[in-house]
Residue frames as a rotation matrix with the C-alpha (Angstrom) as fourth column:
UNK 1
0.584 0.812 0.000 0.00
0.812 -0.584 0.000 0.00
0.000 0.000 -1.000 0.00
UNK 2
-0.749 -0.627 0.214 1.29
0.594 -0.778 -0.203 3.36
0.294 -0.025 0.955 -0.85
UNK 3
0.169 0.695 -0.699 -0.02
0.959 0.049 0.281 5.78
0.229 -0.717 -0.658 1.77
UNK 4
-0.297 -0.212 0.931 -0.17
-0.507 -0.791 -0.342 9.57
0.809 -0.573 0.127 3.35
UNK 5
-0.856 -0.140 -0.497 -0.29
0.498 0.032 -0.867 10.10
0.137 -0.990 0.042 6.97
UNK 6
-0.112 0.622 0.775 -3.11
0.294 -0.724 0.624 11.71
0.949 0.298 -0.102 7.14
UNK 7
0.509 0.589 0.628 -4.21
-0.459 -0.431 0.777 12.10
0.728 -0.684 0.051 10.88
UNK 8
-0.110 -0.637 -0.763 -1.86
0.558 0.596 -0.577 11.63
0.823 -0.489 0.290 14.05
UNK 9
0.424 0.193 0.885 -2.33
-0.484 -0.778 0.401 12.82
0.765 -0.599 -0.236 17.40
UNK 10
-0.039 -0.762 0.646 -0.19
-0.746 -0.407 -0.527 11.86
0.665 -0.503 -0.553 20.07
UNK 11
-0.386 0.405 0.829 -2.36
-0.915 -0.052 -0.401 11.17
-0.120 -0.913 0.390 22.79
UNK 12
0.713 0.569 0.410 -4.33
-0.301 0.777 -0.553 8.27
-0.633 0.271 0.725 20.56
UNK 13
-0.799 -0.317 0.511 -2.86
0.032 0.826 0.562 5.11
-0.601 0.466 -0.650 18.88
UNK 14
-0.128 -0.893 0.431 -3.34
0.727 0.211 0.653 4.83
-0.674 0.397 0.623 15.90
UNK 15
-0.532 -0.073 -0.843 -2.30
-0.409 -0.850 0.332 6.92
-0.741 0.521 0.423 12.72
UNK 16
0.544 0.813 0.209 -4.42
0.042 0.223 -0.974 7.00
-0.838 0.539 0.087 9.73
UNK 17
-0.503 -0.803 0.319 -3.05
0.268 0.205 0.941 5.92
-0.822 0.559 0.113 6.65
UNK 18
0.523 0.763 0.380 -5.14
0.406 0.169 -0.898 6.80
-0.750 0.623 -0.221 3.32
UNK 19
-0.696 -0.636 0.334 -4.04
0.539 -0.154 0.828 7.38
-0.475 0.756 0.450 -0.42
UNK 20
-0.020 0.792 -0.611 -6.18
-0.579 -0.507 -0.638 9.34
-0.815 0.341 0.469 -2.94
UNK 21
0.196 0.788 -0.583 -7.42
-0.980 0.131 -0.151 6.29
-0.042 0.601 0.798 -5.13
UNK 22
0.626 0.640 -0.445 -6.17
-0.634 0.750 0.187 2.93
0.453 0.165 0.876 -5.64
UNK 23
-0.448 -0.775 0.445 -4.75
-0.893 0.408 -0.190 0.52
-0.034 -0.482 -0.875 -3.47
UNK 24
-0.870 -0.113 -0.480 -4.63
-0.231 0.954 0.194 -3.14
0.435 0.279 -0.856 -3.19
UNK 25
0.309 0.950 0.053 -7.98
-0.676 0.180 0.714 -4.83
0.669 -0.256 0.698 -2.91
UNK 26
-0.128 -0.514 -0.848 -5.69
0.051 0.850 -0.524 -7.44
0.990 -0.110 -0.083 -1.15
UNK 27
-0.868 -0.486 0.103 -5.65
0.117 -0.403 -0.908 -5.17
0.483 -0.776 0.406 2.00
UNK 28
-0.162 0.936 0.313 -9.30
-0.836 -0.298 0.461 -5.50
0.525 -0.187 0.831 2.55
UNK 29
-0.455 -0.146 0.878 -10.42
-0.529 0.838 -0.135 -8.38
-0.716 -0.526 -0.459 4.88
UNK 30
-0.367 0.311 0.877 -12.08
0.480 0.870 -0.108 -10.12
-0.797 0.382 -0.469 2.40
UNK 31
-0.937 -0.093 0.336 -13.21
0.290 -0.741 0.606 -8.80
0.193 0.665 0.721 -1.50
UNK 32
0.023 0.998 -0.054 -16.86
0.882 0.005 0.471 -8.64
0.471 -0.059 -0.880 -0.17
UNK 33
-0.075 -0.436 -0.897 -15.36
0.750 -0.618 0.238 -5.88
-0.657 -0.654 0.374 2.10
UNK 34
-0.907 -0.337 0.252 -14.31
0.419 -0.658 0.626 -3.60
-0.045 0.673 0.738 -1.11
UNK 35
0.120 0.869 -0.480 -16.77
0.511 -0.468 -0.721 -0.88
-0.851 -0.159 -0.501 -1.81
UNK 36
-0.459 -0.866 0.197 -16.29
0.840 -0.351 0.413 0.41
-0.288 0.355 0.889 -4.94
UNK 37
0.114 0.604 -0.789 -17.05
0.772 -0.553 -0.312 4.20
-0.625 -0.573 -0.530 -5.06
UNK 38
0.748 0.158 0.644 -17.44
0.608 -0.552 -0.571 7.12
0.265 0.819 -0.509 -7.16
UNK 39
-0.216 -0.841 -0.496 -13.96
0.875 -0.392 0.284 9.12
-0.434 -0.373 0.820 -6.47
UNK 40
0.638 0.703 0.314 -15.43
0.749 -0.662 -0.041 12.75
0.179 0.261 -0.948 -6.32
UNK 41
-0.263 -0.588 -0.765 -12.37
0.651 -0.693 0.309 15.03
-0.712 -0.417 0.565 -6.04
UNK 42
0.751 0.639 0.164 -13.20
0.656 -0.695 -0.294 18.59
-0.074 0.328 -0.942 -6.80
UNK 43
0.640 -0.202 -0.741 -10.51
0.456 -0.677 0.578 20.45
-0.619 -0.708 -0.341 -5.99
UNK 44
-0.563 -0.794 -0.230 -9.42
0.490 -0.545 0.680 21.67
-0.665 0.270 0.696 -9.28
UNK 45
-0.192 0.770 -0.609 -11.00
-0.408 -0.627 -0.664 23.17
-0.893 0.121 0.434 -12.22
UNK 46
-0.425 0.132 -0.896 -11.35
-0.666 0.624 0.408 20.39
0.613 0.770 -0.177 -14.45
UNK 47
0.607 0.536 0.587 -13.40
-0.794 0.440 0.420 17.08
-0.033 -0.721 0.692 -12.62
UNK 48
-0.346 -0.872 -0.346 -11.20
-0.847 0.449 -0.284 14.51
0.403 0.195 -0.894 -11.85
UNK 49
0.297 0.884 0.360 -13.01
-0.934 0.348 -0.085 11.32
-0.200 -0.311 0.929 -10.89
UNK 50
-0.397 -0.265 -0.879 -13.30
-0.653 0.754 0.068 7.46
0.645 0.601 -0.473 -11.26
UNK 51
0.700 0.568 -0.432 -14.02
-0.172 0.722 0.670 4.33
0.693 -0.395 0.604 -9.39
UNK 52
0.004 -0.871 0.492 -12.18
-0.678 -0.364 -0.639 4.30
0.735 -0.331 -0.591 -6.47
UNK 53
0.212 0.509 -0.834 -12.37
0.264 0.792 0.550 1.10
0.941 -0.337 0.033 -3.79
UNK 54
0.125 0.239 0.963 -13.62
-0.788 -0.566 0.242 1.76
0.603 -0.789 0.117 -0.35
UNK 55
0.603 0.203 -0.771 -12.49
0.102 0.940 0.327 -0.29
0.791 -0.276 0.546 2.62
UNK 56
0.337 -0.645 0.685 -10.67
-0.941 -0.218 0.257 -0.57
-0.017 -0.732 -0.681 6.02
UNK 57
-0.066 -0.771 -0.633 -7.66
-0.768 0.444 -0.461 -2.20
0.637 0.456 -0.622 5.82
UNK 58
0.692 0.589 -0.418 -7.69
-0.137 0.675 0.725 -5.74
0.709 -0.444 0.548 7.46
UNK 59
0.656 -0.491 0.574 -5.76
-0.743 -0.284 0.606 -6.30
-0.134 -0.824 -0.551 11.15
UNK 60
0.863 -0.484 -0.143 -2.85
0.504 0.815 0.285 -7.93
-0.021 -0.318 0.948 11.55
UNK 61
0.146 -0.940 -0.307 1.48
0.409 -0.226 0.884 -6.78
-0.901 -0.255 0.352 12.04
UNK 62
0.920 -0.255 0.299 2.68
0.195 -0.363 -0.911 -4.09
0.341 0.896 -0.284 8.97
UNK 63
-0.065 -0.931 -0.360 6.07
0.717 -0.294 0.632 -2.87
-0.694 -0.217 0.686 8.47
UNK 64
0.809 0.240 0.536 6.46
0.576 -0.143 -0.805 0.46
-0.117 0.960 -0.254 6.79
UNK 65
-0.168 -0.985 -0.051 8.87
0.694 -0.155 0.703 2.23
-0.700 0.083 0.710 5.48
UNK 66
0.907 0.034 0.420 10.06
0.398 -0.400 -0.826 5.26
0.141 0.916 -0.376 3.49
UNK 67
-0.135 -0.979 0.150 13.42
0.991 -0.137 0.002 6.89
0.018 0.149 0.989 2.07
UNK 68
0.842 0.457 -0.285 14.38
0.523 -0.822 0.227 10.33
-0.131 -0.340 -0.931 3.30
UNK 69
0.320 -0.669 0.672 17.38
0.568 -0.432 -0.701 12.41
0.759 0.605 0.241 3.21
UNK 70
0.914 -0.212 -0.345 19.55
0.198 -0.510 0.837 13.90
-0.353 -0.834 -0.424 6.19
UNK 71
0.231 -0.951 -0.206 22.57
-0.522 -0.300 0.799 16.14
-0.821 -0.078 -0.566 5.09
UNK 72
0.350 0.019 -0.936 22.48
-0.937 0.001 -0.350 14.75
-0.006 1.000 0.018 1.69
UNK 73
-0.787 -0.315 -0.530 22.69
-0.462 0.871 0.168 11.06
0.409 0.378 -0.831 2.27
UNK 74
-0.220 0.821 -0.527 19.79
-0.231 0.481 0.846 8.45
0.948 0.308 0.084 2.41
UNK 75
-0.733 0.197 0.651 18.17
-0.521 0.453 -0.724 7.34
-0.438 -0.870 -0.229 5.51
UNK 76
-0.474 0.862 -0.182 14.99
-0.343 0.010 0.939 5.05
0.811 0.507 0.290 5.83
UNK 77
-0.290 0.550 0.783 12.44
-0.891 0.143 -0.431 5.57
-0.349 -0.823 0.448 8.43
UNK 78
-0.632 0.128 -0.764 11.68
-0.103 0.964 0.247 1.89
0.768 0.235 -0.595 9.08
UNK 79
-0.235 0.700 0.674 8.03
-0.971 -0.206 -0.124 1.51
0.052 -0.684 0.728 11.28
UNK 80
-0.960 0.114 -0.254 6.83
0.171 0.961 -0.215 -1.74
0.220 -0.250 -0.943 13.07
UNK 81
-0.744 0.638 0.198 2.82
-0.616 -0.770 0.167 -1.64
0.259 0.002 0.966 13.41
UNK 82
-0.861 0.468 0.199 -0.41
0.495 0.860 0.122 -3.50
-0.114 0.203 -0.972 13.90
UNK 83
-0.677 0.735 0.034 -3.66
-0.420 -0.424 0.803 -2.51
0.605 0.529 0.595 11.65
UNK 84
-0.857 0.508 0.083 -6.63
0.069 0.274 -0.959 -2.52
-0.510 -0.816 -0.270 13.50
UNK 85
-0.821 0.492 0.291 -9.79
0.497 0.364 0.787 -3.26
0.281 0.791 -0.544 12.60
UNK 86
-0.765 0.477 -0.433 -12.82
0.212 -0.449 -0.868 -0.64
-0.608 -0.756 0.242 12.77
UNK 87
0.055 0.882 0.469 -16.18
0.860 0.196 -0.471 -0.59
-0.507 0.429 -0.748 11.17
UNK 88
-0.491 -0.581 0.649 -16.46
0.842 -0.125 0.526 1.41
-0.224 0.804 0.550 8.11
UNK 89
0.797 0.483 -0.362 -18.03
0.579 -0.782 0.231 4.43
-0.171 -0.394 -0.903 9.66
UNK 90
0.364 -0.805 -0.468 -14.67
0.516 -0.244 0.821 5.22
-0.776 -0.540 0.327 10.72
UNK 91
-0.302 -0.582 0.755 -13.70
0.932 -0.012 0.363 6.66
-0.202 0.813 0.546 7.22
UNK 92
0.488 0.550 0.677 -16.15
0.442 -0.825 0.351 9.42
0.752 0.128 -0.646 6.94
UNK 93
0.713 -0.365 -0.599 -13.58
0.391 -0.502 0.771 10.76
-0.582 -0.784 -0.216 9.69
UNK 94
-0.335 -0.609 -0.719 -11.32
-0.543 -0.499 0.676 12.01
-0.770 0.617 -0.163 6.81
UNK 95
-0.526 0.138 -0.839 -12.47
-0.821 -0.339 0.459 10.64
-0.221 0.930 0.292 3.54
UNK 96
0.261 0.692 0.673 -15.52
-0.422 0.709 -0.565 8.31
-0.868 -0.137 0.477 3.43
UNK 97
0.857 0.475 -0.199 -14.52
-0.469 0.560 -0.683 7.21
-0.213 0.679 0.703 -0.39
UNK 98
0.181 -0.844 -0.505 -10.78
-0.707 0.245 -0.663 6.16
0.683 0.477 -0.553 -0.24
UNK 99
0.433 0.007 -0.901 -9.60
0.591 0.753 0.290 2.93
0.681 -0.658 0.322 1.68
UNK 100
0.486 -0.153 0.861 -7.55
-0.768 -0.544 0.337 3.43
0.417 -0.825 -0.382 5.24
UNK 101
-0.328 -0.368 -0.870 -5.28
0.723 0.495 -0.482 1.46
0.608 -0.787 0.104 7.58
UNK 102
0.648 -0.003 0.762 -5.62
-0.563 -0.676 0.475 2.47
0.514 -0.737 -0.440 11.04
UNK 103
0.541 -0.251 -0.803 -2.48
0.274 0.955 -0.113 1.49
0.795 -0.159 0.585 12.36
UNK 104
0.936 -0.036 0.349 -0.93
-0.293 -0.628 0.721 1.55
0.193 -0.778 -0.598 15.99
UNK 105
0.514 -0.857 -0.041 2.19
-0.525 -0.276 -0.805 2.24
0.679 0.435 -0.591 15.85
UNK 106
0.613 -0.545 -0.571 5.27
0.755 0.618 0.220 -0.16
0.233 -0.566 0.791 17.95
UNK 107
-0.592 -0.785 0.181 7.40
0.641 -0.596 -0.483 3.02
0.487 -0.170 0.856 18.91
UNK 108
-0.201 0.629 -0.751 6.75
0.905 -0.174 -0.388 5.81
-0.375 -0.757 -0.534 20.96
UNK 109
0.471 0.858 -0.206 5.15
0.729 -0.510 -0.456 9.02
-0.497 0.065 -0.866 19.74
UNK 110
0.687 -0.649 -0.327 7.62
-0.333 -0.681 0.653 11.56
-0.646 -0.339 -0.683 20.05
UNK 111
-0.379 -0.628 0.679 9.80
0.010 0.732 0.682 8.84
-0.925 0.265 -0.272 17.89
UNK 112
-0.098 0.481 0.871 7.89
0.931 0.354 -0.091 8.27
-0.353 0.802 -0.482 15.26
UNK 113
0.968 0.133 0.213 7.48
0.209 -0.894 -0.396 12.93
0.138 0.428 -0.893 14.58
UNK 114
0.340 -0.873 -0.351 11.01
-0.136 -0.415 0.900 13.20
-0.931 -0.258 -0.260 15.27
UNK 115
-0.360 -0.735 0.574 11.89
0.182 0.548 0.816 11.13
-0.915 0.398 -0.063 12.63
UNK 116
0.411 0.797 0.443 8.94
0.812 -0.099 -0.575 11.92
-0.414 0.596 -0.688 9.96
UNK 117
-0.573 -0.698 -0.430 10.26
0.287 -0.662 0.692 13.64
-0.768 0.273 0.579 6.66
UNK 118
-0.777 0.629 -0.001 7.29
-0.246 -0.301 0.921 13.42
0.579 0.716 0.389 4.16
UNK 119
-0.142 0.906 0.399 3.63
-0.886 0.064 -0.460 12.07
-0.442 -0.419 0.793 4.30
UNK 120
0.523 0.372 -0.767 3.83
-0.660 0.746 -0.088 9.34
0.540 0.552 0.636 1.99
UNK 121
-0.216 -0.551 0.806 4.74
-0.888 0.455 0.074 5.88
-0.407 -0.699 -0.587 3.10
UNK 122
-0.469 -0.124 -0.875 5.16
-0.671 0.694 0.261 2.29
0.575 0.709 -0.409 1.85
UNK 123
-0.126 0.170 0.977 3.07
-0.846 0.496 -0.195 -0.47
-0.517 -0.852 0.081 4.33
UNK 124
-0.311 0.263 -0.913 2.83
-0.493 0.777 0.392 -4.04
0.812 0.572 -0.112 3.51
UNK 125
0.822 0.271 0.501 1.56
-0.569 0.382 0.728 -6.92
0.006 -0.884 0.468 5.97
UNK 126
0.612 -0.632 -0.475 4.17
0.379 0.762 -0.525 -8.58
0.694 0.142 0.706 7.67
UNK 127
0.909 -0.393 -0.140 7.33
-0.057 -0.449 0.892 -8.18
-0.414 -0.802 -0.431 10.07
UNK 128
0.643 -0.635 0.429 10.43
0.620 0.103 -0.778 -7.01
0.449 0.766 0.460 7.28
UNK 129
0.640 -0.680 -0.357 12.62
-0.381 -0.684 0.622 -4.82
-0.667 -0.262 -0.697 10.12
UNK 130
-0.223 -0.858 0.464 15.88
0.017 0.472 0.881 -7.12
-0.975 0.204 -0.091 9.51
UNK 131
0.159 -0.240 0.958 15.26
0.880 0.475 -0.027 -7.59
-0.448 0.847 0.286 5.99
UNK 132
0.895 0.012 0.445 14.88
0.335 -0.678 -0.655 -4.01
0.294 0.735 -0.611 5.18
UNK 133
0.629 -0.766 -0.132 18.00
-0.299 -0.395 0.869 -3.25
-0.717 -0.507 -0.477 7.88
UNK 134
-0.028 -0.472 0.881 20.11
0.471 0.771 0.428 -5.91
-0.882 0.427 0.201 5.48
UNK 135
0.403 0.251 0.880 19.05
0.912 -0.182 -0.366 -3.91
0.068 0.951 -0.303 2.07
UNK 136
0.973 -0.086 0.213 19.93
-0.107 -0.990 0.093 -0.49
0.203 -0.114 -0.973 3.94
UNK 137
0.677 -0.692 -0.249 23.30
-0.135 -0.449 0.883 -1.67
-0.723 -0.565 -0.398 4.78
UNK 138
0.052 -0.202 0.978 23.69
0.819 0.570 0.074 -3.31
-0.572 0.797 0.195 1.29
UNK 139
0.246 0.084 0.966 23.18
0.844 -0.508 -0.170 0.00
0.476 0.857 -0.196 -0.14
UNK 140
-0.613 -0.757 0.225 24.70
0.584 -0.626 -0.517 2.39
0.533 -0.185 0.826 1.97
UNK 141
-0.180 0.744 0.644 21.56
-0.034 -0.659 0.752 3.44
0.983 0.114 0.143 3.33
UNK 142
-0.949 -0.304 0.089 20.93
-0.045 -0.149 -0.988 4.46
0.313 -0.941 0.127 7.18
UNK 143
0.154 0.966 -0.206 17.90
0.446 0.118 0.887 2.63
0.882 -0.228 -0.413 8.94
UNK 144
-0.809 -0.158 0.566 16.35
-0.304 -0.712 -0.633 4.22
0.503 -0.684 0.528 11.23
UNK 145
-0.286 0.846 -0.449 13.88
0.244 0.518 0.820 2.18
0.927 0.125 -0.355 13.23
UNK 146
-0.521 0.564 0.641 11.95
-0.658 -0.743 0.119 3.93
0.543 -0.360 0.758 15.73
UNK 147
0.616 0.779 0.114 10.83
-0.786 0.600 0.149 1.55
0.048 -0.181 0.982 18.50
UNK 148
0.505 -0.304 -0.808 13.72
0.238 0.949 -0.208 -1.04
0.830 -0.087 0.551 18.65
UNK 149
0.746 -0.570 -0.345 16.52
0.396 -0.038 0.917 -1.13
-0.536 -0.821 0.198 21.41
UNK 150
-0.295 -0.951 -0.092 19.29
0.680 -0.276 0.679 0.25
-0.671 0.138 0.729 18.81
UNK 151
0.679 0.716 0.161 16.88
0.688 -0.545 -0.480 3.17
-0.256 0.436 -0.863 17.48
UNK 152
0.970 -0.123 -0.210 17.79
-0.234 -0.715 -0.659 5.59
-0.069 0.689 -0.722 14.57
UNK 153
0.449 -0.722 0.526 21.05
0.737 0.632 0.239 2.82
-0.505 0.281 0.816 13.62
């Protein structure tokens, strides 16, 4: 799933994840789950539109990740997570027609905005620290994982 942050707040677990149109139907619990919806963005001066699938993402352990830049050399925020499941009200809190993860983060708060350089983010299901650590040191690239015992490597 390629993702914005959309909606963090400190105090509350978890962050909202949501893209503007398609992501994997995979990430739904089940395809009965998918909604597909009319994708009604206005917000230029042409209509931009289409069929967009609606759905909260199904629970279980993500890992995401994205590449960032400190002082001109690569880093990658590397997140441990678990997607919760919440009844598809919950969207019409920021954008009833595009899917969502709600996931609660494995690090603490404060960690996780320190370290935050865009909005977009990569999430898949699964637990890939070590494999992505292994690719970042293969390529010269500084992980930075947020939430382990040797945080921001």
């Amino acid at each position: 799933m390629f993702a914005d942050f959309l909606s963090f707040e400190e105090e509350k677990n978890p962050v909202t994840l949501c893209n503007c149109g398609s992501q994997p139907t995979d990430m739904a619990p089940s395809k009965k789950d998918v909604h597909w919806v009319h994708e009604g963005l206005q917000a230029f001066k042409w209509v931009i539109g289409g069929c967009c699938p609606q759905y909260v993402a199904k629970p279980g352990k993500v890992t995401m990740a994205m590449l960032g830049r400190i002082a001109g050399q690569y880093v990658m925020l590397i997140l441990l997570g678990e997607a919760r499941a919440f009844p598809r009200g919950k969207l019409a809190e920021i954008n009833a027609q595009q899917p969502q993860a709600f996931v609660e983060l494995a690090c603490r708060p404060e960690e996780f905005v320190a370290e935050l350089r865009c909005n977009h983010i990569h999430l898949v299901y699964g637990a890939f620290v070590a494999e992505l650590e292994v690719r970042c040191r293969t390529l010269g690239i500084r992980a930075i994982v947020p939430g382990s015992n040797g945080y921001s490597r």
